[in-house]
C-alpha positions as CSV (number, residue, x, y, z in Angstrom):
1,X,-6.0,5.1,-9.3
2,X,-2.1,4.4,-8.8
3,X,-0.2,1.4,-7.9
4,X,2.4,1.5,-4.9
5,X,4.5,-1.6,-5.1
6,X,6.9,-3.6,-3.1
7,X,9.7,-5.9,-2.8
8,X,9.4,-8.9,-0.3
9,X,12.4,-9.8,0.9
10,X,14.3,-12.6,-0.7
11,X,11.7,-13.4,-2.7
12,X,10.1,-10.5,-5.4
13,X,9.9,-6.9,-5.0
14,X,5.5,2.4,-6.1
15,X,7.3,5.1,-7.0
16,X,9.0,8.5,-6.7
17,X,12.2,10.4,-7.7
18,X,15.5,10.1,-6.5
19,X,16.9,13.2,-4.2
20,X,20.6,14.5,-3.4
21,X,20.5,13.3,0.0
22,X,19.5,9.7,-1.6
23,X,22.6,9.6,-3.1
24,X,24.6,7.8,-0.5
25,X,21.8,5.1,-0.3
26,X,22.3,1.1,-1.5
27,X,21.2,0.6,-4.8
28,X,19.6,-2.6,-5.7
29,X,19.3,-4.3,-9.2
30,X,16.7,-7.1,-8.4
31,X,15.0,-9.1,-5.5
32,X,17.8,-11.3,-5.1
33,X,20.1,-8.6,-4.0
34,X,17.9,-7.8,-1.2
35,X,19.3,-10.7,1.2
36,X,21.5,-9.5,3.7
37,X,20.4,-6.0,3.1
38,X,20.4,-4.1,6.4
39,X,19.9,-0.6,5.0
40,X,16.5,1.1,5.7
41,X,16.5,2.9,3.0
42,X,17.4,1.5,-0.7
43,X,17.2,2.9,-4.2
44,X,15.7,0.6,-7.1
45,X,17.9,0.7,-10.0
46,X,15.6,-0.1,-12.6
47,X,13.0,3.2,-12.1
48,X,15.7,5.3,-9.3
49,X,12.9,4.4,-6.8
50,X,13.3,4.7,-3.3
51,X,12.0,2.5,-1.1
52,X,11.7,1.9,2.5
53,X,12.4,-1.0,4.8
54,X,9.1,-2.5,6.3
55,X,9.8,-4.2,9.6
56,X,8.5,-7.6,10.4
57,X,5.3,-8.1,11.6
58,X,4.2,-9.2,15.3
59,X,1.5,-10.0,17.1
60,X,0.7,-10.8,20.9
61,X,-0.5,-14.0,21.6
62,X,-1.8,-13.6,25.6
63,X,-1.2,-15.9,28.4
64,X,-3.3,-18.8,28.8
65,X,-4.1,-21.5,31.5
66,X,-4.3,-25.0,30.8
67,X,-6.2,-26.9,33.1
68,X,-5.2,-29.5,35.4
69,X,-5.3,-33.0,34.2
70,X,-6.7,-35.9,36.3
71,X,-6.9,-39.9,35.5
72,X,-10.3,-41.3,36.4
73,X,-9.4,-41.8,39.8
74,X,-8.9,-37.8,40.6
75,X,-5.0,-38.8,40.9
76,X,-3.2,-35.6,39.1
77,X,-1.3,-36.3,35.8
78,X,-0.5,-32.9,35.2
79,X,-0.7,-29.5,37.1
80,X,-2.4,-26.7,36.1
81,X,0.3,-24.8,33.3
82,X,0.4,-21.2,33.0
83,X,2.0,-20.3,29.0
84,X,3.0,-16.7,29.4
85,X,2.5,-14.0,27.1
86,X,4.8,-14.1,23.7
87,X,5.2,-12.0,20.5
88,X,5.0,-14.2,17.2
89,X,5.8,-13.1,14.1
90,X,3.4,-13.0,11.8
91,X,4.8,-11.4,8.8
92,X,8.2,-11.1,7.2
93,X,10.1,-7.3,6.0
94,X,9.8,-6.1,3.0
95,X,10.5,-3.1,1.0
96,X,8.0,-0.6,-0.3
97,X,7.8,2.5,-2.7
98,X,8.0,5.5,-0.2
99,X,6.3,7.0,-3.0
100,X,3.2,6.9,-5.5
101,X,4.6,5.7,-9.1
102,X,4.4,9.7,-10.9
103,X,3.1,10.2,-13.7
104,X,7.1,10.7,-15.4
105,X,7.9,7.1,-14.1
106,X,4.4,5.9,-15.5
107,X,5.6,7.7,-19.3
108,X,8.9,5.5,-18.7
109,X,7.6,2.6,-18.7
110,X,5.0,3.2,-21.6
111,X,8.6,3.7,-23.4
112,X,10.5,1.6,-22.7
113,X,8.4,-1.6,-22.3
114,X,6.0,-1.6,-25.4
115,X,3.1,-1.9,-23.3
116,X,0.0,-0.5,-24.8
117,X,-3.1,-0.3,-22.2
118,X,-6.3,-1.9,-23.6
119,X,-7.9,1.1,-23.4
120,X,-5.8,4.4,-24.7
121,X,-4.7,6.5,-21.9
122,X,-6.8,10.2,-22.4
123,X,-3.5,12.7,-21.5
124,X,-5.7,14.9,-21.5
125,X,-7.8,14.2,-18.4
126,X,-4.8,13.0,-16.5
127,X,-2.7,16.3,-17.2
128,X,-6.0,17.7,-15.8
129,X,-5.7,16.7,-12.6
130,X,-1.8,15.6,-12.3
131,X,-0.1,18.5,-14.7
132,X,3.2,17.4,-14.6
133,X,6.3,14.6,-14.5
134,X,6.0,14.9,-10.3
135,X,2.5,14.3,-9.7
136,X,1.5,10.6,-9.4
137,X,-0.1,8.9,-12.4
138,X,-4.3,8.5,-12.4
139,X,-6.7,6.7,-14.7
140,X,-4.6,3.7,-14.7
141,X,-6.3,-0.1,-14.5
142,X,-5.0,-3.1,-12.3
143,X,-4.1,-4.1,-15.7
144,X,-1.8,-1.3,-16.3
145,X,-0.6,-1.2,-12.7
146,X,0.4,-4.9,-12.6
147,X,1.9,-4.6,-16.2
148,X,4.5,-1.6,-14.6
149,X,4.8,-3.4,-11.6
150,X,6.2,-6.6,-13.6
151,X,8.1,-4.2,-15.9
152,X,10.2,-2.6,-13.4
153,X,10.3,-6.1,-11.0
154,X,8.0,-5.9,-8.2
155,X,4.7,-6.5,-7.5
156,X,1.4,-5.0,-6.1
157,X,1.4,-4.9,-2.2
158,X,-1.8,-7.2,-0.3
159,X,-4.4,-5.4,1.3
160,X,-2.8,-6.9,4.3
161,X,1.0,-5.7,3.7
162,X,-0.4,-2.1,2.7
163,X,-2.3,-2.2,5.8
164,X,0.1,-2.4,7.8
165,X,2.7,-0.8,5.7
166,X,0.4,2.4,6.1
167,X,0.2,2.3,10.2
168,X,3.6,3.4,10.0
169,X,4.3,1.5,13.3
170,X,1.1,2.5,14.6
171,X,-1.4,0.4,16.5
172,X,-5.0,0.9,16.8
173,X,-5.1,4.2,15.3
174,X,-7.4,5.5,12.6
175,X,-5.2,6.9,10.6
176,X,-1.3,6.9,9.1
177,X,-0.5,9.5,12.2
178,X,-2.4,8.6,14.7
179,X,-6.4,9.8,15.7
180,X,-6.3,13.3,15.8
181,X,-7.8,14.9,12.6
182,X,-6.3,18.3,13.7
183,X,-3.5,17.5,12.2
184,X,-4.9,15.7,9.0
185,X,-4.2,17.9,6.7
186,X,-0.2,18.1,7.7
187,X,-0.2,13.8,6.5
188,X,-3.1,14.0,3.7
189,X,-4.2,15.4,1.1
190,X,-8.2,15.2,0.6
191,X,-11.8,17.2,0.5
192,X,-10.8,20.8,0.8
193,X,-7.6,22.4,1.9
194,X,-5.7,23.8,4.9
195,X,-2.7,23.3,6.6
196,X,0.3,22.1,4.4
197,X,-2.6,20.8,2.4
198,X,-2.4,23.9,-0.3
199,X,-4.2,21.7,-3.0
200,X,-7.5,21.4,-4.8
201,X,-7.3,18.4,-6.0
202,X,-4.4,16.1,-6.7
203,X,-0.8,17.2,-5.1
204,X,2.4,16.1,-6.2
205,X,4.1,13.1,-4.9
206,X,5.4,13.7,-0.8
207,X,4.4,16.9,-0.3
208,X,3.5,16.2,2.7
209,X,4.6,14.5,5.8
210,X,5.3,10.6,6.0
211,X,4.1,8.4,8.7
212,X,6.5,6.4,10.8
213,X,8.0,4.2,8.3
214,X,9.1,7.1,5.9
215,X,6.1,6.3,3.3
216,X,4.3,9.5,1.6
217,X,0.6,10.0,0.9
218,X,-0.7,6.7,2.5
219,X,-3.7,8.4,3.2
220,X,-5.4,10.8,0.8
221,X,-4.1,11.9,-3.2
222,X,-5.2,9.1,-4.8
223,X,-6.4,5.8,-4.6
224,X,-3.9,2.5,-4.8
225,X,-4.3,-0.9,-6.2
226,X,-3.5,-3.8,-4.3
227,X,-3.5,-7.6,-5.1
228,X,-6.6,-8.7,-3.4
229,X,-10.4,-9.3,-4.7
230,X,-13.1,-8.0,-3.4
231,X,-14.9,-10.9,-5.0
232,X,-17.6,-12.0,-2.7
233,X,-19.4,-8.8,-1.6
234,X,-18.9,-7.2,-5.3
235,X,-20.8,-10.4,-6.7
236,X,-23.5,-9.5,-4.5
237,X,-23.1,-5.8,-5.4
238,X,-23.2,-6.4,-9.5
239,X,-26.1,-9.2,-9.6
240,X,-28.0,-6.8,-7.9
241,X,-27.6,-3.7,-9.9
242,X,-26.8,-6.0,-13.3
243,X,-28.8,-9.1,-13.0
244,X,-28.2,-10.2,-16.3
245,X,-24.4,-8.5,-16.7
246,X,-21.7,-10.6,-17.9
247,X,-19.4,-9.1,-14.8
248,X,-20.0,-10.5,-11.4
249,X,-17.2,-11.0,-9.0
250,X,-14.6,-9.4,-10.7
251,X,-13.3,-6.3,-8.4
252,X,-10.3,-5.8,-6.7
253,X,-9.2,-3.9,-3.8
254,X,-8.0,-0.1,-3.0
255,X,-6.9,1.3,-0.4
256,X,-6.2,5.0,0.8
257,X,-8.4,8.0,-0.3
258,X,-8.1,10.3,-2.3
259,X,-8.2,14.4,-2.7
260,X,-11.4,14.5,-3.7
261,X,-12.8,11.8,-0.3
262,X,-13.6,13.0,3.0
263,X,-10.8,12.4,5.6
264,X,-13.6,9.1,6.9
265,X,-12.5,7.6,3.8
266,X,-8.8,8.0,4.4
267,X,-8.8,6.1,7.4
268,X,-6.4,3.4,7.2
269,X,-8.8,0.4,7.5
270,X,-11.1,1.7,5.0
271,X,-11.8,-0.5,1.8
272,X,-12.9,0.2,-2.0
273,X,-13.0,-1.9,-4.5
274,X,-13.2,-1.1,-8.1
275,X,-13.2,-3.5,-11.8
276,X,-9.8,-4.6,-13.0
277,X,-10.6,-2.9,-15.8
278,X,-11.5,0.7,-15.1
């Protein structure tokens, strides 16, 4: 699994490497900086990051009728009110990685902040699968994820900003492109190959297309942490299976697919859930 993080604007703030063509693009030393940014694209100082500009968030609230309103002598108080349609906003911008933290940025970190994983990282299953500095680091814990999110100062998305984040701008759709799976394999990366999707198992990091808001590998390559639990229905899960185990309720949320899922499992309102730990 792999952590994609974020930076809400003007409050706090996953990963990829900085291009040529990036070059001209803001560069931002902290969250605070982020106020009266404008710029759709931005480049995090602290890993050479860059991110892209989530828009707000709106919903449609439809029109409603209120009733008339009478006294108790059917004299009208009030007429019958028609409140027309409005968009609210539900959800503030923000700014997210427009790529998976790679496994170079993930060796970085392990450098350069001290940070030693509870359980030793085995380099040798995670070369396996992601060979080099470009391919997105695996076989990381929300432990680990959160510890290089607070390192490099931002923080795990919620299921409900990577949500949306991963619609791209889409509504209603099943996945970061739209419905058609015809064209899967141009966006994502999972079961099989075809298409731009030349890979067995795990590719490295935006090789193929972006959805709408400029954010690679939303769907498929591996699984990404979030912030939320999956508490309730993972109790149920683990006193079922471990009656007597010390666990129960501890799971959080991940979102995404992965190479080795079927292209059902990349949909973007699919949820998984795995131990903090693991």
């Amino acid at each position: 699994m792999v952590q994609r993080l974020l930076a809400v604007l003007l409050m706090v703030a996953l990963v990829g490497s900085v291009r040529a063509e990036d070059a001209k693009e803001v560069v931002v030393a902290s969250a605070k900086e982020l106020k009266g940014i404008k710029a759709t694209t931005i480049i995090w100082k602290k890993d050479g990051a860059k991110m892209v500009r989530i828009p707000e968030e709106f919903e449609v609230v439809p029109s409603q009728t209120e009733p008339a309103v009478y006294d108790e002598f059917g004299d009208l108080i009030k007429a019958e009110t028609v409140i027309p349609e409005k968009m609210v906003k539900v959800g503030d911008a923000f700014f997210m990685d427009a790529f998976e933290v790679t496994v170079g940025l993930f060796k970085k970190f392990l450098k350069s902040s001290g940070y030693k994983p509870a359980e030793p990282i085995d380099w040798n299953k995670v070369y396996k699968y992601s060979p080099t500095d470009k391919y997105p680091m695996i076989l990381v814990s929300r432990h680990d994820a959160t510890a290089y999110a607070k390192w490099v100062g931002k923080r795990l998305p919620t299921e409900k900003e990577w949500e949306y984040a991963a619609r791209g701008g889409l509504v209603g759709k099943e996945f970061p492109w739209g419905d058609s799976e015809a064209v899967a394999r141009d966006y994502a990366n999972y079961d099989g190959i075809g298409g731009r999707d030349k890979w067995q198992s795990i590719a490295p990091v935006g090789s193929l297309k972006p959805n709408g808001y400029g954010l690679y590998d939303m769907s498929g390559n591996v699984w990404e942490w979030c912030q939320d639990w999956y508490a309730k229905e993972f109790y149920i899960y683990s006193r079922r299976t471990n009656p007597t185990g010390p666990l129960g309720g501890e799971a959080r949320i991940l979102r995404g697919g992965s190479w080795y899922d079927s292209s059902q499992l990349c949909r973007v309102s699919y949820r998984n859930m795995n131990r903090p730990d693991e």
